[in-house]
N, C-alpha and C positions, 0 to 999 in steps of 0.2 A: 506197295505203300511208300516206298522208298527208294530213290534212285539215282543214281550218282551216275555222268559221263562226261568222260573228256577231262576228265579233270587232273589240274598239274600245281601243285603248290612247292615253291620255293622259298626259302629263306637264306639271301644274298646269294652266293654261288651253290647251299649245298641242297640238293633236288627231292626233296622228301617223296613226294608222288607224280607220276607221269602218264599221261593218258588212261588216269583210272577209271572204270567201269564197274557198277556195281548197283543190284536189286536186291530189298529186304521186303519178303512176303509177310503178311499179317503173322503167319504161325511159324514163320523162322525162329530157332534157337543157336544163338549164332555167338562161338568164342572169336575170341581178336587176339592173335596172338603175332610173336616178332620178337626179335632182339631190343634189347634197350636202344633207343633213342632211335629204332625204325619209325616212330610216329603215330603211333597207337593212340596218346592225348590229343595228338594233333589232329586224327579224323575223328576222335569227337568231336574237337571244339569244330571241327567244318561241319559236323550233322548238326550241331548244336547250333548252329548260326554265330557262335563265337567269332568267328574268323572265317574268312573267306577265297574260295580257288583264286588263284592266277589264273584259271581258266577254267571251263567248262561246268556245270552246274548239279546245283545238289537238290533234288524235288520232293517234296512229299507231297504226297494224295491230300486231297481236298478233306479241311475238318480232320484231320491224322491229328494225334495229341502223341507227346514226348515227354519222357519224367528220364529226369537223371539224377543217380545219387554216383557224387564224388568221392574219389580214396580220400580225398583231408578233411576236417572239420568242418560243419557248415554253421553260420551263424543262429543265433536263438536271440529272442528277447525275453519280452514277462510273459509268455503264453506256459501253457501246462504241458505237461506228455502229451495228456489227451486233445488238447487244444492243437498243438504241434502237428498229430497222426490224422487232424479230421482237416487240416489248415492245405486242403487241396485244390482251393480255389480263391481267389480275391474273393468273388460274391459269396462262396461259401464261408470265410472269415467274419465277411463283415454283417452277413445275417446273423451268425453264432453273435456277435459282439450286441446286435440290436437285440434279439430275443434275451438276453439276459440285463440287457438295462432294461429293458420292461419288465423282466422278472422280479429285478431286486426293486422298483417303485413299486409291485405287486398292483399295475395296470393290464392287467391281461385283459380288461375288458374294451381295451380302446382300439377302436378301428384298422390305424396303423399297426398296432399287432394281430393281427387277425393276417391281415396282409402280408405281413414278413412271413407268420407262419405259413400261411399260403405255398407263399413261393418254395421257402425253406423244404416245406413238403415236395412240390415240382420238382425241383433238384436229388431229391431220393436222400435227405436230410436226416433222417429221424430213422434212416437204415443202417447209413454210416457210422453212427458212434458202437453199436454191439460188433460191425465188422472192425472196428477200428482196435474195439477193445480185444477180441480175438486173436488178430494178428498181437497185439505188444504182448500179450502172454505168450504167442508161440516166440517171441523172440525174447523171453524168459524179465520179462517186467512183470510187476506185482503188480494186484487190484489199487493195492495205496499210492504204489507210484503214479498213476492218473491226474492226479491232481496238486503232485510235487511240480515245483517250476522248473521246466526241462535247463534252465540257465543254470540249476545248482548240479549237473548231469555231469559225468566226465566227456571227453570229447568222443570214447566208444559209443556210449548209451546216447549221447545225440544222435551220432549216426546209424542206431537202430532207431529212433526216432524216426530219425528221417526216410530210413527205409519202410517203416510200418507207414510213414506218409504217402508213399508212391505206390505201394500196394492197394491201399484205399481208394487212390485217385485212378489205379489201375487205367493209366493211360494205353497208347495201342503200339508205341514201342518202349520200352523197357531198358533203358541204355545206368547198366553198374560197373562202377569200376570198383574193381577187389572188395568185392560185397563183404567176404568172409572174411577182412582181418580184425575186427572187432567181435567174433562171433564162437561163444563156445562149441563142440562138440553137440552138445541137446538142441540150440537153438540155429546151428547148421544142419542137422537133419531135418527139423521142422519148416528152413530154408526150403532145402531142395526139394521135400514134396511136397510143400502151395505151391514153388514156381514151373513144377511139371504138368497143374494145371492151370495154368496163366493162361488167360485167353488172348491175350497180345503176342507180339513178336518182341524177345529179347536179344539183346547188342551186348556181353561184356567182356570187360578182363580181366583174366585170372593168373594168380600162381598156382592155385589150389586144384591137383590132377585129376582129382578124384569126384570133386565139383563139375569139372569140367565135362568127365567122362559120363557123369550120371543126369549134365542136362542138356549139353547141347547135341543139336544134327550136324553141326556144317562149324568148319572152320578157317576165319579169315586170315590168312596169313601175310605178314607186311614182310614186302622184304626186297631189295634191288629196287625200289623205287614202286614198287606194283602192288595192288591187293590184290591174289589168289586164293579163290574158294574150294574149300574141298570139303565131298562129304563125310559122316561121322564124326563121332566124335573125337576126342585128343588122341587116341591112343593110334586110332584107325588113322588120321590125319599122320601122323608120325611114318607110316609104314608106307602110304601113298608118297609123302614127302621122300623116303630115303629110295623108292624105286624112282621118281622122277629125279631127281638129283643123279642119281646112275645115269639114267637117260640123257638128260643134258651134259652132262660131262664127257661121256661117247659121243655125242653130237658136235661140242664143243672141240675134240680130239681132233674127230674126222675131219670137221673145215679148218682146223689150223692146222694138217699136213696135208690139207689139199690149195690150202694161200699158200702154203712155204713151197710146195711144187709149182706152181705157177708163177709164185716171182722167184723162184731159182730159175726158173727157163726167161723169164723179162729180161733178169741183171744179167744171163749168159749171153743172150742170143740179143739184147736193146741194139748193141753198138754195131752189128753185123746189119750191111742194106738188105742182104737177102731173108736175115730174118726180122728184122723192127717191125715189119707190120705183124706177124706173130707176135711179137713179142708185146705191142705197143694192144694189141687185141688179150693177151693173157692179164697185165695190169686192169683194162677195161671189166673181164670177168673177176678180177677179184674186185673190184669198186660197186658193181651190180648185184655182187652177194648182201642177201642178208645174213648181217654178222648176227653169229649165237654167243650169248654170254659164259663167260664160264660162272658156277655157282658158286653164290656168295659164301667166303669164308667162314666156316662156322667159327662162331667166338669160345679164345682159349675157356678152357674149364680144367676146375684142379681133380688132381690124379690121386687117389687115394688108394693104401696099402698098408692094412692094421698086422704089423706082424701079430703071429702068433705070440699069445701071451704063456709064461710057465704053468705047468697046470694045476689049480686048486686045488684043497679038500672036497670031498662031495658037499659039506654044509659050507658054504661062502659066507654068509653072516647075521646074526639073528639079533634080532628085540626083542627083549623080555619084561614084562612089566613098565616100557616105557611109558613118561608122564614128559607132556611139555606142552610150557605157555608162555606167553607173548605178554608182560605183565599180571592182572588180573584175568584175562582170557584164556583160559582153556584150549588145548587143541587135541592135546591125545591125553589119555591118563589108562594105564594098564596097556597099553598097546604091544601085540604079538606078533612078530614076523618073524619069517625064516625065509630065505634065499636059496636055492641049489646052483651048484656047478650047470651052467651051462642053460640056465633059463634065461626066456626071452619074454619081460616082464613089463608091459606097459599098464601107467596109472590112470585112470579115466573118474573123471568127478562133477561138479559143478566147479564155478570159478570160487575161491576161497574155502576150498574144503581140506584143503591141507595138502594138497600132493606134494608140492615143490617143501614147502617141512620135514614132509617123509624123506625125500629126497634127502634134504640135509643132512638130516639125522643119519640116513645110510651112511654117509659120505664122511659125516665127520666134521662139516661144516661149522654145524649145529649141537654144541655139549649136549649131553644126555640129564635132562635136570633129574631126575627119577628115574631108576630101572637100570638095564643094563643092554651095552653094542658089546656084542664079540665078535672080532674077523674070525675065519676059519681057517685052515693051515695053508698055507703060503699066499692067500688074499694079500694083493694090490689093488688099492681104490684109486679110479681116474675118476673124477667129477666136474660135468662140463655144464656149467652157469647159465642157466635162461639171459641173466645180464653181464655178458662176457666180460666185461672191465673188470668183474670181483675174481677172475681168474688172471688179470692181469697187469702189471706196475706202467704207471699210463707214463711215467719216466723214461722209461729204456728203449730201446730201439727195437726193432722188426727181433734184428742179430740176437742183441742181450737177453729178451727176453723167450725167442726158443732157446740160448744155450742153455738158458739157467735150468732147462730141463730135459738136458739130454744125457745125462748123468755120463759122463766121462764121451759119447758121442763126440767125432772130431771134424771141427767145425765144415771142413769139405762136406761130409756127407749132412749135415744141420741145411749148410743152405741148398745143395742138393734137394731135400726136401720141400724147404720152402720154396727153390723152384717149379715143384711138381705144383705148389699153391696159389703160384702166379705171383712170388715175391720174387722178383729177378732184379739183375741189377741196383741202381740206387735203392731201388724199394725196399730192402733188407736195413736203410740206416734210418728210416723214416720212423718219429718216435708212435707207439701204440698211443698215443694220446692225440694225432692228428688223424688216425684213420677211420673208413668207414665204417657202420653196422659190420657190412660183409665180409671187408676186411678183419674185423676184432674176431669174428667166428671162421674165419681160415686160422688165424695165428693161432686161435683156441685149439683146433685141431690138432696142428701143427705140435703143439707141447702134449696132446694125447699120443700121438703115435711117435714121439723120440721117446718118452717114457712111457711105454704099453702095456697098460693094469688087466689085470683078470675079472674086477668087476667094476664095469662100466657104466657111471649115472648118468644121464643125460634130460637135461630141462630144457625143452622145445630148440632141440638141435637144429629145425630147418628153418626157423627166423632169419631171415636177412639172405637168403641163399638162394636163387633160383632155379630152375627146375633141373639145367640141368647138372647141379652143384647138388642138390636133394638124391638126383636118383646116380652121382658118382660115392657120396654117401651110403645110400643102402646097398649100391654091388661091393661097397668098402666092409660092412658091415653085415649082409649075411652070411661070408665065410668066417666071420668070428667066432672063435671056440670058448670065450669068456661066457661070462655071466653080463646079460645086458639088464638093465633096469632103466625106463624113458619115460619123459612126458613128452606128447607134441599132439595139436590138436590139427596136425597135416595128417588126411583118413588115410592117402596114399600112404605115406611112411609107415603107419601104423600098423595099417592090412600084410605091406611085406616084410615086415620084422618080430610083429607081436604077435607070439605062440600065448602067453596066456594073458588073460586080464586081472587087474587091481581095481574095484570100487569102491573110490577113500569118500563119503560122504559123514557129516557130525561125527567126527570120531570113530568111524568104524571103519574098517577093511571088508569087503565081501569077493573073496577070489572066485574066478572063473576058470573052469579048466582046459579052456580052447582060447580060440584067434576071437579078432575083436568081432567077425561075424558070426560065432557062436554066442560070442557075449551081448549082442542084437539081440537075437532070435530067443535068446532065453528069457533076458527082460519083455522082449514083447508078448512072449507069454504069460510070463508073470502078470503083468499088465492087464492083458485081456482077461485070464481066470480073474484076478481078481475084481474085475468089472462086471461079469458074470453074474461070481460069487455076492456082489452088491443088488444085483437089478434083481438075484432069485427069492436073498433077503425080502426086497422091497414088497413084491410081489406077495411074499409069504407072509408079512407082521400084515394084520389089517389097520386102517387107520382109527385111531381110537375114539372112541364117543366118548362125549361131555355128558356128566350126569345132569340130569336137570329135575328140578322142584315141578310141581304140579300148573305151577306159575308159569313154566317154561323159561324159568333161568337156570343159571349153571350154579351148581349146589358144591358146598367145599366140602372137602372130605372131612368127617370128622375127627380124624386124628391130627388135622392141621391147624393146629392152635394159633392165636395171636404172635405168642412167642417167638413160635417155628415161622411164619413167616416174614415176621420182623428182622430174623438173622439170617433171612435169604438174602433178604433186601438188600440189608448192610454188608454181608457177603459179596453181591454182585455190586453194589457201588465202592467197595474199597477194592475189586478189582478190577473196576472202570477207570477208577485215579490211579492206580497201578500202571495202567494201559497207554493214559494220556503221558504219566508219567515217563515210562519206558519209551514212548514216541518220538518223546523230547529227545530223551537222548541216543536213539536212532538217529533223527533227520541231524543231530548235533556232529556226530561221528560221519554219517555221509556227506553234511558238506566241509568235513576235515579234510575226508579221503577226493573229491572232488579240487580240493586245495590243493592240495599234495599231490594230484595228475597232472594240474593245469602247471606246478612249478615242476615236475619233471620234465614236461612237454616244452616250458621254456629255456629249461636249463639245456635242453639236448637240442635246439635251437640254434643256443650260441657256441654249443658244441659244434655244428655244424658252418658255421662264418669262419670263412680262412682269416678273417683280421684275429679271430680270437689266439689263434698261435703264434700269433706277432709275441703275446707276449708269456712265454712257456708258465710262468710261475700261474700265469691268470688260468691256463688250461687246465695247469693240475688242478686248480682247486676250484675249477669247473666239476672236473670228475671226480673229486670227493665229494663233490656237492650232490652228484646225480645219485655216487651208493648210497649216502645219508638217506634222501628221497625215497630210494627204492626201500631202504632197508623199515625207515618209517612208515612206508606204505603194505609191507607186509603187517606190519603190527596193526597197524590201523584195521584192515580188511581182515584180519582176522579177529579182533576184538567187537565188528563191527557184523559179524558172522556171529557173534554169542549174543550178541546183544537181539539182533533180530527175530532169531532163534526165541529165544525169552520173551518178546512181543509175541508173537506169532500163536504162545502160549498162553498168554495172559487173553489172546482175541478170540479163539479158538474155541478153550477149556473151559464152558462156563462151571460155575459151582455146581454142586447138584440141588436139587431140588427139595426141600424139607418135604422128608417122611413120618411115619409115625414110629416113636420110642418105644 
């Protein structure tokens, strides 16, 4: 379907691709993987027609269709979700825009419409919207959201947007970059199994190992200038990779001590008449070799070494009767936990169900408004930030701010460490207010392991960290003799650290007493009996008959008075106004929380522009500006969690029915 040769793309002197070669079969499942800045965007934008080889050609098969969804935001205008997920074609846009300007002149009788519907049919029109609406609920949108204007969306929910649009259009190659960083935990697994049966050929790139491992056959590897194909998935590609890298580097060995023997005998024997033509013949043979490269340097990665921490009480620390809310919102009220020495404790939910609260609350972050936190005997809490700046003074330098937590640590062995972090040199005087993502989440580490707690929180630790920063992480991390407690919606990290599960949804805890694939397998049973237990229901009530008068109308019951149904009536329309009510101030709070993405999203923007630390005072109160945001955005998303909650009820719960007194 796809095919690339000969192809060499540069940019000024430095040689991104060289003689590339490469086929993609309709039912390829294919990761792209490489070091940073090997080029991975860049052979998109050349399959994408974006940009074009220095040479040699990129072909697709005759009528081949291409759908790409981008790692950054994609534009919107006034169209709906559902508009957006159906909006898989120019002609299919602008039939949807005709069919409902004749809808709303309520002209359906006029010729031109007949026409449009016509075609609109042709096109498989009128199939598309129930597939469309399927997909947005597996990627966890509501029936109501359909016809919200995707423009009042955060820039995550666009880009499931945009995703449920490419699945509809189900083109015949499939090209995502980092599908899954917008994507809960529920609505990642409903991911991976529609795209297992995708009938096209998919292209993407991932950080997420577990993704990686669970779709694709074959992976593209960028690297010295080359794309190499290997089969299997990530894990299999990893083992293929470290034997060939062996290989080549023996190969590599053998011909640089067999050129260093041949021009040792050229420079001995050159100036000698009886040997120069030897000699002048061994230079010849090293010119005619072909040269083997040695393998590309693998990029530093940091070294991690949690000492052991003192060791605990058996109870580490509990919640009793805890109550706590975010204003008028609700989020725990009576809440009970307990911790043990030496559990391995990840929280799993929907988005807004309160984990990262829990979290706080362990941690101490978060006063206890109600109830009571007691540590347990010799508990030390480390608590490591989903948004690292709230663990760190965006003032001070690399230095300052691990000393400040090395608790008598003498400063030799501090930067020692942060050496092992990849802060060497000048890098240790750079202030935490000009550094990256990944760097804020080294430093973060950095102050856990000079002061090393017994029980350790962690809120999606592998944010900003690549892969192979993630898995020097969890070999840091399974010889830990503490008590770990995590949120991280990376399945890989999750599968090799988390002995048991937490399911924190409306308030409640529901523990599990195994790893996160026990905690699967038992929901999905749960699941299934209960779907069962519904269809056996169904089967069993028969459907009820209408009495009817001799007239063959339907006859009221006589104990249903005028009265009795008059206060049904007004029952159900005071909680119709109820409903509209409550609506209002749902979509009010979502386009708050929409507000307050879009100014995080520009404040960490300008966070990002080297002019900005032109001027230091401007930066700090950049970064107060962002905790404000964030801090307001929990409150927001969880007041906006009670609120829907309470709609949901009011839509649901009709009144009952008037019976007789």
């Amino acid at each position: 379907m796809l095919t690339i040769s000969n192809m060499t793309k540069a940019f000024g002197d430095r040689v991104l691709f060289e003689d590339v070669a490469l086929q993609v079969n309709r039912a390829d499942r294919l990761g792209l993987v490489g070091p940073n800045g090997a080029g991975k965007s860049t052979l998109f934008n050349l399959i994408l027609g974006r940009d074009t080889p220095d040479t040699g050609n990129v072909v697709f098969e005759r009528q081949a269709t291409v759908g790409y969804l981008p790692q950054e935001t994609a534009p919107v205008a006034e169209e709906t979700v559902l508009e957006l997920a159906l909006a898989i074609s120019p002609e299919a846009v602008e039939l949807q825009r005709r069919m409902k300007a004749f809808e709303a002149g309520h002209d359906r009788d006029a010729d031109d419409y007949h026409d449009v519907e016509a075609r609109y049919e042709a096109i498989d029109g009128y199939r598309l919207e129930p597939k469309a609406k399927q997909i947005l609920r597996g990627l966890a949108f509501r029936d109501r959201d359909f016809d919200r204007a995707a423009r009042t969306l955060s820039g995550g929910w666009v880009m499931r947007a945009y995703l449920a649009r490419l699945l509809v259009q189900q083109p015949d190659l499939l090209m995502l970059d980092e599908p899954t960083n917008h994507l809960d935990l529920e609505a990642l697994r409903w991911l991976q199994i529609y795209l297992k049966g995708y009938p096209g050929a998919i292209l993407l790139i991932s950080h997420d190992r577990a993704f990686l491992n669970d779709l694709v056959g074959g992976i593209l590897d960028i690297r010295q200038r080359r794309v190499r194909r290997y089969r299997g998935n990530y894990d299999e590609y990893l083992v293929q990779r470290e034997a060939e890298v062996a290989q080549q580097l023996a190969a590599y060995k053998n011909q640089q001590r067999e050129i260093q023997r041949l021009q040792s005998f050229a420079d001995r024997f050159g100036a000698k008449a009886s040997k120069a033509a030897q000699a002048q013949s061994k230079r010849k043979q090293i010119e005619r070799m072909d040269k083997i490269e040695a393998p590309a340097a693998e990029a530093r990665t940091i070294s991690i070494r949690f000492p052991q921490p003192p060791r605990s009480g058996r109870k580490v620390i509990t919640l009793s009767g805890v109550g706590h809310a975010y204003g008028e919102t609700e989020v725990y009220r009576g809440l009970e936990f307990e911790a043990e020495r030496g559990q391995r404790l990840v929280l799993v939910g929907p988005n807004g169900a309160g984990k990262s609260t829990l979290l706080k609350l362990l941690g101490g972050v978060l006063p206890v408004q109600s109830g009571k936190r007691e540590l347990g005997l010799n508990v030390r809490v480390g608590y490591y930030a989903q948004y690292r700046i709230e663990m760190l003074q965006p003032g001070r330098s690399v230095l300052e701010e691990a000393l400040s937590a090395s608790r008598g640590v003498p400063e030799l062995t501090v930067r020692t460490v942060l050496g092992s972090f990849l802060f060497s040199g000048d890098d240790v005087f750079k202030h935490v207010e000009v550094l990256s993502g990944g760097e804020k989440s080294r430093l973060a580490l950095v102050k856990l392991l000079l002061d090393p707690p017994n029980l350790l929180l962690m809120d999606e630790p592998t944010t900003h960290l690549d892969m192979a920063s993630i898995d020097a992480l969890i070999e840091a991390l399974e010889p830990f003799e503490g008590t770990l407690i995590f949120i991280s919606h990376d399945v890989h990290f999750i599968r090799r650290l988390g002995r048991q599960v937490l399911h924190v949804e409306n308030g409640q805890l529901t523990p599990y007493a195994g790893d996160y694939q026990y905690y699967l397998d038992r929901t999905a049973a749960a699941a299934s009996a209960a779907s069962a237990a519904a269809s056996a229901a169904a089967k069993a009530t028969p459907a009820p008959k209408a009495a009817t008068t001799t007239a063959g109308a339907p006859a009221l019951d006589g104990a249903e008075t005028a009265a009795q149904k008059r206060a049904f009536v007004e029952a159900r329309q005071t909680r119709q106004r109820e409903a509209r009510v409550q609506q209002r101030v749902v979509d009010k709070m979502e386009r708050e929380i929409a507000r307050l993405e879009e100014l995080q999203k520009t404040l960490s923007a300008d966070l990002e522009k080297p002019e900005t630390y032109q001027n230091p005072a401007k930066a700090m109160e950049l970064n107060r500006e962002v905790s404000g945001v964030v801090e307001a955005l929990e409150c927001a998303t969880a007041e906006w969690e009670a609120a829907a909650s309470r709609l949901h009820e009011l839509v649901t719960d009709a009144p009952p029915a008037a019976s007789a007194g």
